[in-house]
N, C-alpha and C positions, 0 to 999 in steps of 0.2 A: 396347521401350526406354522408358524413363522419361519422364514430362511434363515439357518446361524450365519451370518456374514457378519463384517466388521460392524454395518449400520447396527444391526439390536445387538449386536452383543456392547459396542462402546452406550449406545443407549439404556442399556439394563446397568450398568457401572454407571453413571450421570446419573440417573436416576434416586440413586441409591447415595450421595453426595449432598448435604444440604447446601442450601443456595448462598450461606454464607461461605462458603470453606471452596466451594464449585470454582468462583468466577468465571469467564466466560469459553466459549470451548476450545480456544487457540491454547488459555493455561491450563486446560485440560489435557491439554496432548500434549505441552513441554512438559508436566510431572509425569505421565506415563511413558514420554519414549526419552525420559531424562536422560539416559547414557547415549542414545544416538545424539541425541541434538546439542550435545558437550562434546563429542566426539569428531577432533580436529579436521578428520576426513568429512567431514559434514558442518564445516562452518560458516558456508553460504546458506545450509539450508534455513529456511524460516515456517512456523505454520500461519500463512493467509488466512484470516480469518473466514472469508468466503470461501478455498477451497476446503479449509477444515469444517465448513457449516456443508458442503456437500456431501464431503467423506461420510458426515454424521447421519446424513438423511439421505444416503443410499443411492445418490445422483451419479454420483463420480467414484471409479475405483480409488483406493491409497495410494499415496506416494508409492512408485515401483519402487524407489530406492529405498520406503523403509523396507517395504516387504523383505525385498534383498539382502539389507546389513541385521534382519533377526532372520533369517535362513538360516545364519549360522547356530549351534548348537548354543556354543559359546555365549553369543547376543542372548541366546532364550533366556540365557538363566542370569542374564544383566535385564533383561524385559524384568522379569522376576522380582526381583530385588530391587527395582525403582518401583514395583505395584504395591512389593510387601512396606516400603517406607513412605512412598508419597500418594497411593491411591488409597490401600485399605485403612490410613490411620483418619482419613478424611470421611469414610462411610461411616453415617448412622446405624448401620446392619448389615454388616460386611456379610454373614451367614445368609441372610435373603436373597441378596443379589447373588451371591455363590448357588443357591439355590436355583434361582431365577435361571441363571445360565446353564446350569446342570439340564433343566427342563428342555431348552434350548436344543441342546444335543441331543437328549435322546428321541426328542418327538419329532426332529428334523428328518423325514425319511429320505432325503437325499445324501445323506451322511449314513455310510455301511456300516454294520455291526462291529466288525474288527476297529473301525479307528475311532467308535462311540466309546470301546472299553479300553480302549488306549485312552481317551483324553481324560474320561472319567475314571480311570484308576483309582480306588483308593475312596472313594466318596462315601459318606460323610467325613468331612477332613477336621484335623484335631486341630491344627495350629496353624500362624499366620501365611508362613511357608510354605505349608501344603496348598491355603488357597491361592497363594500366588503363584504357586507354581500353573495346578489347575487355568488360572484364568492367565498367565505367558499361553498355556498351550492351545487355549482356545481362541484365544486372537490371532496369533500366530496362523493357525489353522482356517481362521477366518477369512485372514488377510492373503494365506495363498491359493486360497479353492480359486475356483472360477468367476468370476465377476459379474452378477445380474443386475442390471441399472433396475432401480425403482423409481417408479413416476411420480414427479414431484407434486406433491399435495397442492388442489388443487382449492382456491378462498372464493370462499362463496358467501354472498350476501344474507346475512341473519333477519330476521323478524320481517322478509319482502323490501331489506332493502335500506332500515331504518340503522341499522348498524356497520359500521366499515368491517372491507373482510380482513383477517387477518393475514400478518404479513411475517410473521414468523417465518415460512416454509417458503417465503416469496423474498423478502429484501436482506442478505446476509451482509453481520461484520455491522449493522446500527443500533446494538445493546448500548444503553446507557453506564458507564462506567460506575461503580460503587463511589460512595461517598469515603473520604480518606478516615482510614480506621479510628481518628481521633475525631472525629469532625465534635463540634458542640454545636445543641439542638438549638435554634433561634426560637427563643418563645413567641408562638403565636406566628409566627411570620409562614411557615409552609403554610399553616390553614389560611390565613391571608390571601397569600399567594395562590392557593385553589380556589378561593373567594374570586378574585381577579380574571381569574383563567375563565372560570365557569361562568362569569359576567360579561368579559369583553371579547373571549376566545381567545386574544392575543393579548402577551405582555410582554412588556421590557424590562426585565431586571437589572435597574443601572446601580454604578457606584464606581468605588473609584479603583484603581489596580489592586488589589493585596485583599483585600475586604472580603471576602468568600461568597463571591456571585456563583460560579462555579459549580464548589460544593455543594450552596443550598437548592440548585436547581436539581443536582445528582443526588441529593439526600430528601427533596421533593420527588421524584419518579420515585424511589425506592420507596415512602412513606405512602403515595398515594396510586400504586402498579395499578390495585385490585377496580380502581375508577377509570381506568381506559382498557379497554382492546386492546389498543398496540401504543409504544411510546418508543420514538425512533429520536437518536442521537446524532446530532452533524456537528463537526469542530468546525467550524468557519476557517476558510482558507482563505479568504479575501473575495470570493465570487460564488454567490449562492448557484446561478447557473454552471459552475464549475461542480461546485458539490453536489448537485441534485443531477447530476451526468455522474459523477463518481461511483456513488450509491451501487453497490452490487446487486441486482438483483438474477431471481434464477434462472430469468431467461434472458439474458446478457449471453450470448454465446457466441455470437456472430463479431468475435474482435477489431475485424474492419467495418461495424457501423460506424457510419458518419456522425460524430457527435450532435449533430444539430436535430438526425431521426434519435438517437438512443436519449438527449432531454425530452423531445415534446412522448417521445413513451414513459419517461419516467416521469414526468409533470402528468401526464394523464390521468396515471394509477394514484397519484398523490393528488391530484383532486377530485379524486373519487373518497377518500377519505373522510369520516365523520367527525362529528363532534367528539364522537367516544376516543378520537386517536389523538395525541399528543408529539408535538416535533419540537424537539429541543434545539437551538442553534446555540451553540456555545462561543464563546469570546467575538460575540459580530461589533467587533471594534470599528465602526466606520461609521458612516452621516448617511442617511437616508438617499441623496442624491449621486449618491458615490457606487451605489448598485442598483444595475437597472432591473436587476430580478426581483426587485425586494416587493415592490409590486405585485405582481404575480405570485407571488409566495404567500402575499397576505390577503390574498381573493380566495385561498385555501379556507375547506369550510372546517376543519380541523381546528384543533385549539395548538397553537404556538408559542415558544415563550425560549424569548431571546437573552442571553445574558452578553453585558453589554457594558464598557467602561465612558462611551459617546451619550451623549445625553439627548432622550428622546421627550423631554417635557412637552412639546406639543402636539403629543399623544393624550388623549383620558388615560391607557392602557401601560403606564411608566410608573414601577414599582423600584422607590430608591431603596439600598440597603445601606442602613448606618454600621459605627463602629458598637461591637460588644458591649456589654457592660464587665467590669472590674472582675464578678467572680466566677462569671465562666470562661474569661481568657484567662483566669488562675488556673480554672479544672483543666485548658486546651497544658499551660505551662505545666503542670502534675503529669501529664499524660507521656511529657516528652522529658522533664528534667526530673531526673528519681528522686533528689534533694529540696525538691520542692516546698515541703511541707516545714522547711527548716526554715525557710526565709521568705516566707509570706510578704514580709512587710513590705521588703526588699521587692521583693517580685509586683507586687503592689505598683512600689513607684516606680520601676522599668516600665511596666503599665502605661500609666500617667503619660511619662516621659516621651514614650513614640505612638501618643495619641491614641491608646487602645485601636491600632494597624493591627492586625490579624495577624498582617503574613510576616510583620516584624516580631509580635508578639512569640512566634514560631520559631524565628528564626532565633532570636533572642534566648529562648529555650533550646534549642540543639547546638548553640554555642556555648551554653553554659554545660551541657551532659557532656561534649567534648574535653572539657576542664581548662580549655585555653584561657579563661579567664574567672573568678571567684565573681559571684551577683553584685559585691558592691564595689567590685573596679568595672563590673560593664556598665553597671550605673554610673559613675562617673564619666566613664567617654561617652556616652549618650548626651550626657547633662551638661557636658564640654560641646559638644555638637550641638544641642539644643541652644545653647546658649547664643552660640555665633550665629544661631539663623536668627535670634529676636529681633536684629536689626533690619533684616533683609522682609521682602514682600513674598507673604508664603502660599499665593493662589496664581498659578500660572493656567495662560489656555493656550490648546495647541490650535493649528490654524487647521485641522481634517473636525474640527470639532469637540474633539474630547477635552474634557477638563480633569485638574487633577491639585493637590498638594504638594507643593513644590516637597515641605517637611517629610511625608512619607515615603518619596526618593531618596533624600538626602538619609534618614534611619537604615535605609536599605544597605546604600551606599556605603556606611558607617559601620554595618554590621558585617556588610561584603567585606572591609578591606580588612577587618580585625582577622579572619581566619587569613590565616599562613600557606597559604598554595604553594603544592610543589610544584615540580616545572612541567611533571607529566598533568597534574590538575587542571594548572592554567590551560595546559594543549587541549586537553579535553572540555572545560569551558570555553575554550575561543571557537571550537570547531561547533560542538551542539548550539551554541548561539547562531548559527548559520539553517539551524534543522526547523522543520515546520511545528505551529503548537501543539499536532496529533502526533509526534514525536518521529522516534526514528529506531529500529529493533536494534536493542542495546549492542547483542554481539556481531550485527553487522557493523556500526559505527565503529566497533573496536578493531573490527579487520580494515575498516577502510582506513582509520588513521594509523594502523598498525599495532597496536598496541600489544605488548609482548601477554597480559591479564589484564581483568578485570577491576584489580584492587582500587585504582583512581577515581573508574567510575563509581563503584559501592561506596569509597568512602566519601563521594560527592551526595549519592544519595541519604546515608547519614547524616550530612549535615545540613540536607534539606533544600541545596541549591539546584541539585538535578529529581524530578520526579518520577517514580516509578506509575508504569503504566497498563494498562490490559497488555497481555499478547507477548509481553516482555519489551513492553517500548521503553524507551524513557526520553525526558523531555526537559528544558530549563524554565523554573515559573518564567511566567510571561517578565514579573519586573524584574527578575535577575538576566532574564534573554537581552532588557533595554541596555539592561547598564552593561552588561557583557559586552553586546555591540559598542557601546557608548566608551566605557572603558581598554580593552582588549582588540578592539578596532580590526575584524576576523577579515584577512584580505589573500588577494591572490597570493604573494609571497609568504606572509605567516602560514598559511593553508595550504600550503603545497602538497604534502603529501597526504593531504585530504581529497586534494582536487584531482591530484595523479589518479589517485585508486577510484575513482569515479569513472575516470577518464579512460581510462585502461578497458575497464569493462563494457564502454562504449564505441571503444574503437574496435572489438570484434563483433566485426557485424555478425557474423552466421551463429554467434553463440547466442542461446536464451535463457535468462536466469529469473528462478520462479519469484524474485522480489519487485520485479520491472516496477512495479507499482511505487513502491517504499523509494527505488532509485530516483523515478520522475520526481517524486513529490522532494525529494531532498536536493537534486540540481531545481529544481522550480524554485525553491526558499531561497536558494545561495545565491542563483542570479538573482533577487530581490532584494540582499542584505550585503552584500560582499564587494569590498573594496577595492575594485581596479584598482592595481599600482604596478601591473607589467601587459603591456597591453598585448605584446606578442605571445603572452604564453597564455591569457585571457581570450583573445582571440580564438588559438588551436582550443583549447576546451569547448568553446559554442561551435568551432566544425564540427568537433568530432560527437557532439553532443544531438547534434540536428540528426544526422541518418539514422541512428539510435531510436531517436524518439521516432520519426518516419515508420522504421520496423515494427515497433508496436503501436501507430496510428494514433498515438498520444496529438493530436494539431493543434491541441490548446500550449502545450510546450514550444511546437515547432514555431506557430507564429507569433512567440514571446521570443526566440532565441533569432528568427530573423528581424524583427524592429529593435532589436539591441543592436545586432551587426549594423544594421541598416542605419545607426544613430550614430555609431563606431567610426562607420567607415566614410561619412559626408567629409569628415576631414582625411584632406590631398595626403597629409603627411603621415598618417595610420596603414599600415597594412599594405600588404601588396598585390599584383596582379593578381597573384594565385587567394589571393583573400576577396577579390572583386567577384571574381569567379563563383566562388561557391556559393556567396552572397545571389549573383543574379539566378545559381543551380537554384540554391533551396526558394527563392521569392518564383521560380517558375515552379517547383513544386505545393507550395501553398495555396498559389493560383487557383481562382476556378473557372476558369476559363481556358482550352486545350490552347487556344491563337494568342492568349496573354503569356501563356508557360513558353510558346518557341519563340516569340520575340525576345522573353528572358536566356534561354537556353540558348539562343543566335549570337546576342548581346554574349554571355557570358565564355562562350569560343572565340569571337571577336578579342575580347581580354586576353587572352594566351598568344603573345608573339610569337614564341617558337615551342616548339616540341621537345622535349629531352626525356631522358630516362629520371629526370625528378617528377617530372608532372604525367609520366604517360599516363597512370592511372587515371588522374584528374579529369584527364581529356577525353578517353574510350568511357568512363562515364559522363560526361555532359554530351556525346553523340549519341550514346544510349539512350539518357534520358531524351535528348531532341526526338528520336524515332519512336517514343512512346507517344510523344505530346503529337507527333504526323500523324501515329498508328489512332490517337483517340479524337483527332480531327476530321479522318477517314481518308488519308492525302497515304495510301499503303505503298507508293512508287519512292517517295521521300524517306517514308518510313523502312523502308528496306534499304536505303539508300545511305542513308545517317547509320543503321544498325553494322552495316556490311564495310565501310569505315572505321570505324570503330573496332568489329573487327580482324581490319587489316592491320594497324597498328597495334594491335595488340601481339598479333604474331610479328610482326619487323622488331617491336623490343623485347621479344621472347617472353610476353606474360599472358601467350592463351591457354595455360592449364592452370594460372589463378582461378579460384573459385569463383570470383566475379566472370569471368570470363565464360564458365561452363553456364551460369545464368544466363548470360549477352547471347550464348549460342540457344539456347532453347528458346527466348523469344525472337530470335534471326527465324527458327524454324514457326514458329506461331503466324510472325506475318509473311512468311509463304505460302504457308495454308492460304489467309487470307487474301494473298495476290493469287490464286489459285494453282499454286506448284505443289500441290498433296504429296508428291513423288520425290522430288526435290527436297521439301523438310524431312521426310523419312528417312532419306539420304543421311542428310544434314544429324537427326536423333540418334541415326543403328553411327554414326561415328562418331558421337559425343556420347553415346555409351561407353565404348569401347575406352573412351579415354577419361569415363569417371573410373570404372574397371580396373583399369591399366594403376591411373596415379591415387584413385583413393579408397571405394570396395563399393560392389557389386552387392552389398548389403546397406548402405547409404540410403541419406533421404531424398538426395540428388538420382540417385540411380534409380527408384521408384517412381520419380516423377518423371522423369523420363522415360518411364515405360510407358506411365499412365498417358502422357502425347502421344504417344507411337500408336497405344492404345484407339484415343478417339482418332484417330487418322486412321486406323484402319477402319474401325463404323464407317466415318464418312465415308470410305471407299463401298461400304460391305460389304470388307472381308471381317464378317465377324467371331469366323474361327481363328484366325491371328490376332484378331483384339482383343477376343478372351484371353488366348495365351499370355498376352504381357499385363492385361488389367490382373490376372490371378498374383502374376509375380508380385505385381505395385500392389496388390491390397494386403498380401503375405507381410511387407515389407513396413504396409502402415500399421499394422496390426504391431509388429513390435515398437514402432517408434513411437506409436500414439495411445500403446497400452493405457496410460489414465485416464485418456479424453474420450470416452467411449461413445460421444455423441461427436466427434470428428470424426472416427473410426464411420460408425454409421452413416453420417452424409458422405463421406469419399465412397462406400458400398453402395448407396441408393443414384448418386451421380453416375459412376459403373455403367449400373443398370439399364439406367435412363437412356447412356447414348448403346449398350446393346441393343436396347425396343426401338431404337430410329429406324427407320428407312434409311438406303441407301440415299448419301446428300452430294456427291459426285460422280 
């Protein structure tokens, strides 16, 4: 019988959830652990959708920290009471699944008798309360037994070969988002559009901004799931080779692969892909020659299908979508304005008026349910609007290729300016015009710009200019982001305490926070849209932004953030020494070449005239780095040489017990190993213990790691009864720190081991 752990029991509860009401499994765990994840002491936290797609499938333990905050008695019975409101009112047979999990426990023989008639007290249970009680105390219980990783299912080719395997249990976080609750059905156009697909394997879905390319591609998968295998979702970020490295899959583990290995493994699996699988690429607003992936992308023997406002007519395989017709942009207006059915006629000609536009059409209606204005005064300023553009030339093209209607900006425009922003609104449009079009998790955007609640945002998303998204994103349509930009003009000054709160959490390095992903991709958009108008304080943001990204080997960041510096700083009169510096630091760390990185890292010490208590830091890192760049050129004299500098002046301005500095000392002891002074680093380790000890504890990640060198220093010697001794301490040590990552936990044990079985190597 099955192990009750969090995997089958959240899987018997999903199950039991129809696919409408479900969405995907990130909103599955904000309505179950609703009071944690409102819960001010946890308002960084976010659910990833790839770790949430682990948790599910039994790979990766749970967040430690929820386990922890429903420990308490108190949490259980708030677990409870978000099951009995937001899970059970969602299940088709709430009794079944209650059943289901009943089974669960009792057939589980690694579950004792005593805490089987604890959980299941009381069963068959009468009322909503009882089973929510019931199912708090069996997750709970799930979630704090002991943790047994399950092996991730493994896609095997069907019929010899003739079918792609599936990728469910292999690519997390690329469910195609549901079509928006109102969507109206395009007749005839999805069968079309599987017409197309099934005929050319790839299509272009163009038109023009507003027009619902989008939707019909997401109201297409949904209509046609039961005709592919697998149908995977990518928002276009600007770089298809960026998004097809993004892509989670389940064996992505190793976070410092080199992006350049981690695409050709994920272009490999994705063209192993059939006819039967489908890849949606959403909003690829760009010209064909403008991505050099795209190629490659469409050598895929898969069926693909682009939505697209750039015009691909010299394709066969380029599917335009027109404007509605009159009565089902009435049925989209009934849907969103309750008043509807009163003023047909009226609605009719707002219709007419902004050219049956979609997303005006919409808008049109969530400014009338607002009451800001009666149907035949918004008709009139339309009609006022319309009138002054008859003169004007209404087909403008941009020069990346796209084409557009000048008029359906200008209605946008129109309908923008009528609603009445307060001053918190506007902040909060000026700053998500800066956010990517796969959004940005709503209530971290509200901490980063601070926002006392959430009321601004909600009521942006009632009126339809902010969109709600899977996972709890939210996002600005693309033609409100233009005119946002265009209008609102989002810059370093106006942004300031958007850019601070970014920036803050970049400048600690030793800290890691589970969003890293959501942060990159939101400094990625803002240096793409965002208006230098203080260069110095512009500047410090891309420093402190580079080591950040470094720490989690993001390089597609790193070497976006030095050719901005690098454009910055050509002019004499921008920035100063200590800005030249960092510049030549980071351009020798992007480097691939070790003898390219110390010319830059020579160069960038050079820049530094003199020494003081502003820049020491600066400096014991750029001889640091120089002694990595000796240490990986094999030049170990230099390398010990630059390290041991470094840190001398660390101790003359009294900063050797900074954190950076207990790092600087453990790779001082690495390349004496290498110089072959085994004796000497040990030395160097049993005292830099001593003073992780002293100023920070003996139970640290720093103090593990440090045992763990002392560790393989003694193999190499073999003495490998003293190497046990301190690898036991460090793996005691990793076991608490790395509690969730149970497959880091495992490779630091299996490494262990490895240098135990060595021979003696001095």
């Amino acid at each position: 019988m099955e192990r009750c752990d969090f995997s089958s029991v959240i899987t018997i509860i999903s199950d039991h959830i129809s696919e409408s009401k479900r969405g995907n499994q990130s909103d599955l765990m904000y309505a179950l652990f609703d009071t944690f994840a409102t819960d001010e002491i946890n308002i960084e936290e976010t659910f990833d959708e790839g770790a949430v797609c682990r948790w599910v499938n039994g790979v990766r333990k749970i967040s430690p920290k929820i386990t922890k905050y429903y420990s308490d008695n108190n949490k259980k019975s708030c677990l409870s009471s978000d099951i009995e409101q937001n899970i059970l009112p969602m299940m088709y047979d709430s009794d079944m699944a209650v059943r289901e999990i009943y089974d669960l426990v009792i057939y589980d023989t690694t579950i004792s008798d005593g805490v089987k008639q604890k959980l299941t007290a009381g069963y068959p249970f009468s009322n909503s309360k009882e089973k929510a009680d019931f199912l708090s105390a069996v997750l709970c219980f799930s979630m704090e037994r002991n943790f047994i990783k399950r092996e991730p299912e493994k896609s095997s080719l069907k019929d010899y070969g003739a079918l792609s395997p599936f990728v469910k249990n292999l690519i997390y976080g690329a469910e195609v988002p549901k079509p928006c609750r109102y969507f109206c059905d395009r007749a005839g156009e999805q069968s079309e559009l599987h017409f197309m697909l099934s005929e050319y394997g790839k299509v272009f879905l163009q038109g023009i901004p507003g027009i619902g390319k989008s939707e019909l591609a997401k109201a297409y998968a949904q209509s046609f799931k039961k005709e592919y295998t697998n149908i995977i979702y990518i928002n276009y970020s600007g770089s298809l080779k960026n998004d097809i490295i993004k892509l989670d899959f389940a064996e992505d583990y190793n976070a410092n692969e080199p992006e350049a290995d981690r695409f050709r493994r994920h272009d490999r699996f994705l063209r192993s892909l059939k006819d039967d699988s489908l890849i949606i690429i959403d909003n690829f607003n760009t010209v064909a020659s403008d991505d050099e992936t795209l190629s490659t992308v469409l050598a895929y023997s898969c069926r693909i299908l682009f939505t697209t406002r750039s015009r691909f007519d010299e394709y066969n395989d380029s599917y335009t979508i027109e404007e509605m017709p009159d009565d089902e942009l009435l049925g989209l207006m009934g849907s969103l304005y309750s008043e509807a059915d009163n003023h047909s006629e009226i609605l009719r000609e707002i219709i007419h008026t902004v050219h049956n536009h979609t997303f005006a059409v919409e808008l049109s209606a969530r400014l009338l349910e607002v009451g800001i204005l009666a149907p035949d005064q918004l008709l009139e300023k339309l009609r006022a609007e319309k009138a002054a553009m008859d003169s004007e030339d209404k087909i403008s093209a941009k020069k990346d290729g796209k084409s557009r209607k000048a008029t359906y900006y200008t209605h946008i425009h129109t309908l923008f300016s009528l609603y009445k922003l307060s001053k918190v609104e506007s902040e909060v449009m000026r700053n998500l015009a800066l956010a990517p079009h796969n959004g940005v998790h709503a209530k971290l955007f509200a901490l980063w710009l601070e926002l006392k609640n959430m009321n601004a945002i909600n009521d942006l998303i009632e009126s339809g200019f902010v969109k709600e998204l899977p996972g709890r994103m939210i996002a600005l349509h693309p033609m409100i982001q233009e005119i946002a930009l265009d209008e609102m003009k989002p810059s370093v000054v106006n942004c300031s305490i958007f850019l601070q709160s970014l920036q803050t959490i970049c400048m600690c390095h030793g800290n890691d926070v589970l969003y890293y992903k959501q942060l990159f991709e939101m400094i990625d958009s803002i240096v793409d849209l965002i208006d230098n108008d203080d260069m110095k304080t512009y500047l410090l943001f891309l420093e402190d932004v580079f080591p950040y990204c470094e720490k989690y080997e993001n390089h597609h960041l790193m070497q976006k953030v030095t050719d901005i510096l690098s454009s910055l700083l050509k002019d004499s009169n921008v920035g100063a020494d200590k800005d030249r510096a960092l510049l030549y630091d980071y351009l020798a760390i992007v480097a691939d070449d070790p003898l390219v990185s110390i010319q830059y890292e020579e160069r960038a010490i050079s820049t530094i005239k003199k020494v003081h208590s502003g820049n020491i830091v600066l400096v014991c890192n750029l001889y640091t780095n120089l002694s990595h760049f000796y240490h990986m050129s094999g030049n170990i004299k230099s390398a010990l040489d630059n390290m041991g500098t470094a840190l001398q002046l660390a101790k003359k301005f009294k900063i050797e017990n900074h954190h950076d500095n207990l790092v600087r000392r453990r790779n001082y002891a690495t390349f004496l190993v290498a110089a072959g002074q085994p004796l000497y680093a040990l030395a160097e380790l049993m005292k830099l213990s001593e003073v992780i000890e002293y100023h920070y504890s003996n139970q640290s990640l720093d103090y593990a790691m440090v045992q763990e060198d002392m560790g393989k220093i003694f193999c190499c010697l073999g003495k490998k009864e003293q190497a046990s001794k301190h690898f036991k301490y460090a793996f005691h040590l990793y076991k608490i720190h790395f509690q969730s990552e149970p497959e880091r936990i495992e490779a630091k044990k299996q490494e262990m081991i490895m240098y135990l079985s060595m021979e003696k190597l001095m």
